[in-house]
C-alpha positions in Angstrom: 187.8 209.6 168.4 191.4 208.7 169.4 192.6 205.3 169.6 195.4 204.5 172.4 196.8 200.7 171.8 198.7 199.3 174.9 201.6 196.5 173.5 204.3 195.2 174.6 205.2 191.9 177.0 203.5 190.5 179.3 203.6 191.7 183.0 205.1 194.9 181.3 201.8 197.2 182.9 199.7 197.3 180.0 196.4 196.3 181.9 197.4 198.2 184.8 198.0 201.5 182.6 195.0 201.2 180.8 193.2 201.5 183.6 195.1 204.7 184.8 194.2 206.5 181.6 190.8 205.7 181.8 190.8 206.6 185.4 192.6 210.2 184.3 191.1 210.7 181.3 187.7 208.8 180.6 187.3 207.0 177.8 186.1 203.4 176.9 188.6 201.0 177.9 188.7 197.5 176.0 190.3 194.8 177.8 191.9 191.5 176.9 189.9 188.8 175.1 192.2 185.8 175.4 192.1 186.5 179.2 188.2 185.9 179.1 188.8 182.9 176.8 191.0 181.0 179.3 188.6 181.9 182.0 185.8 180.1 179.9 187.5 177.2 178.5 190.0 176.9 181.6 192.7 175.1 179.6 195.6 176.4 177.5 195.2 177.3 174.6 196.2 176.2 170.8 197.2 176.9 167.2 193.7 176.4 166.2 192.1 178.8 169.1 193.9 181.7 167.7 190.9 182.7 165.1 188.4 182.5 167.8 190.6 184.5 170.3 191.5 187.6 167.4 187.6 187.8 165.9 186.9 187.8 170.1 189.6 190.6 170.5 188.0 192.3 167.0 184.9 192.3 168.3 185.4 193.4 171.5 187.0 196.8 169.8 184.5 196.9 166.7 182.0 197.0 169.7 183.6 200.0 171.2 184.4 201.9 168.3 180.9 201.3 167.0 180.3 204.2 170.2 182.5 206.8 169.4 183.7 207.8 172.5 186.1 210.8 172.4 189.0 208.5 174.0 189.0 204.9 173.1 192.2 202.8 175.0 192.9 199.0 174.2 194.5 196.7 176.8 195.9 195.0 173.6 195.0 194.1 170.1 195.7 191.9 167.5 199.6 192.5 167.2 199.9 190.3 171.0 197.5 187.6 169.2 199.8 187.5 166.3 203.3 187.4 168.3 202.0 185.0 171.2 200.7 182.5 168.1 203.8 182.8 166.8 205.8 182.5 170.1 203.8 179.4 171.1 203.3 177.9 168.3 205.6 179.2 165.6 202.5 180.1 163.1 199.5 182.6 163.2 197.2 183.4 160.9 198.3 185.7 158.4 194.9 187.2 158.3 196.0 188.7 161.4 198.1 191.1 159.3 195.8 192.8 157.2 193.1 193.1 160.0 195.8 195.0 162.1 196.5 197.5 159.1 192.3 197.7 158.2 192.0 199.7 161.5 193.2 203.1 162.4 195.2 203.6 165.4 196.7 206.6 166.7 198.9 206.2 169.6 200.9 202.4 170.3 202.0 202.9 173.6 205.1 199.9 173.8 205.4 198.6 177.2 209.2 197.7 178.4 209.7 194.8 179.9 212.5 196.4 182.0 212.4 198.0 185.4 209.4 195.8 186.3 209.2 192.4 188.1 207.1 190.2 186.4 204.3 189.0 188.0 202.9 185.3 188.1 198.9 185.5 187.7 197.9 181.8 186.1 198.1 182.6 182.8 201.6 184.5 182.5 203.9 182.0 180.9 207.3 183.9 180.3 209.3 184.5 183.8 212.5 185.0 182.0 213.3 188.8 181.6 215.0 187.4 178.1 212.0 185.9 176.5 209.9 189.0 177.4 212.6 191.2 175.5 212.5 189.2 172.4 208.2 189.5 172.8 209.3 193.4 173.0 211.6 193.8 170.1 208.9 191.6 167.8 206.0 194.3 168.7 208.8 197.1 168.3 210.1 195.8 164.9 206.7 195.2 163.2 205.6 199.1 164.8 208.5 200.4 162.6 208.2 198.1 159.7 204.3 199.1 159.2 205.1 202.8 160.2 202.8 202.8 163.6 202.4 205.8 166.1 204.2 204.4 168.9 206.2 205.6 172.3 208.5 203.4 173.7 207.2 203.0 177.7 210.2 202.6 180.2 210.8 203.1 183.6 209.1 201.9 187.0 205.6 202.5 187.5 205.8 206.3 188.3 207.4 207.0 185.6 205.8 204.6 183.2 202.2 206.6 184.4 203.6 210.0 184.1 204.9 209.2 180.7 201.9 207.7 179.3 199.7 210.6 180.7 201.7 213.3 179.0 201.6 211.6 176.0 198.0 211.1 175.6 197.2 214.8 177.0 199.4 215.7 173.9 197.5 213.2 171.8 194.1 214.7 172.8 195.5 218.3 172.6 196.7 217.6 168.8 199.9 218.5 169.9 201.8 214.8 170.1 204.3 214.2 167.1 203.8 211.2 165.6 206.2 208.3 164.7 208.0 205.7 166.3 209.9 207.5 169.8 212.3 205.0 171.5 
């Protein structure tokens, strides 16, 4: 099983591109747990809905891994739990950390948030290009720091696709170099 990890902003494509591989490739696709929480509780969320938002997220995944399928791609995981607590709130739970690092994941595909209008969609909270950069560069600097397989995304859509595509055809083909490639 391979594990594909979109990151990055939000309104950068992640849900979007997730979708395409799926669509190209097959796969089980896991999507975004907070998005499901805010759709059942219908109110913002806090500090203390973190937990109950990353064992959601953890589940979801466990879930999916538990069927082995050959290609397994996640809208997000617990690194955007982690950086929007800390955004919002200025705390997370450090458990957050080592539950990141328990799991094996083999491609981090790091969405830009340049070249791409962002998009308002009720729960989107950071229209300034600025504040999606910063978001960017904390999901870029704790890839490096914890030695992640990542590929920096850029470009407009077309581009963002064709990149992502070739790099998980290499990724399935054994043939992708690992590592962190701005």
């Amino acid at each position: 099983m391979k594990v594909v990890v979109l990151a990055g902003p939000e309104s950068s494509g992640k849900s979007w591109l997730a979708a395409e591989l799926q669509a190209h490739f097959g796969g089980l696709m896991v999507g975004e747990y907070v998005r499901h929480f805010i759709d059942h509780h219908q109110r913002d969320t806090t500090l203390a809905d973190i937990p109950a938002i990353a064992r959601g997220q953890l589940a979801w995944e466990d879930a999916a891994r538990a069927q082995q399928p050959t290609l397994l791609i996640l809208d997000t995981h617990l690194l955007t739990n982690k950086l929007w607590s800390q955004t919002l709130f200025g705390d997370y739970p450090a458990w957050l950390d080592s539950e990141l690092l328990a799991r094996h994941y083999d491609l981090h595909l790091l969405l830009s948030p340049e070249d791409v209008e962002w998009t308002a969609d009720g729960q989107r909270c950071q229209p300034d290009l600025a504040d999606r950069r910063v978001f960017f560069r904390g999901s870029l600097e704790w890839l490096e720091h914890h030695q992640q397989p990542a590929l920096v995304i850029r470009g407009h859509w077309a581009q963002r696709r064709a990149t992502a595509l070739a790099a998980v055809e290499q990724l399935l083909a054994g043939t992708l170099q690992v590592g962190i490639h701005p």
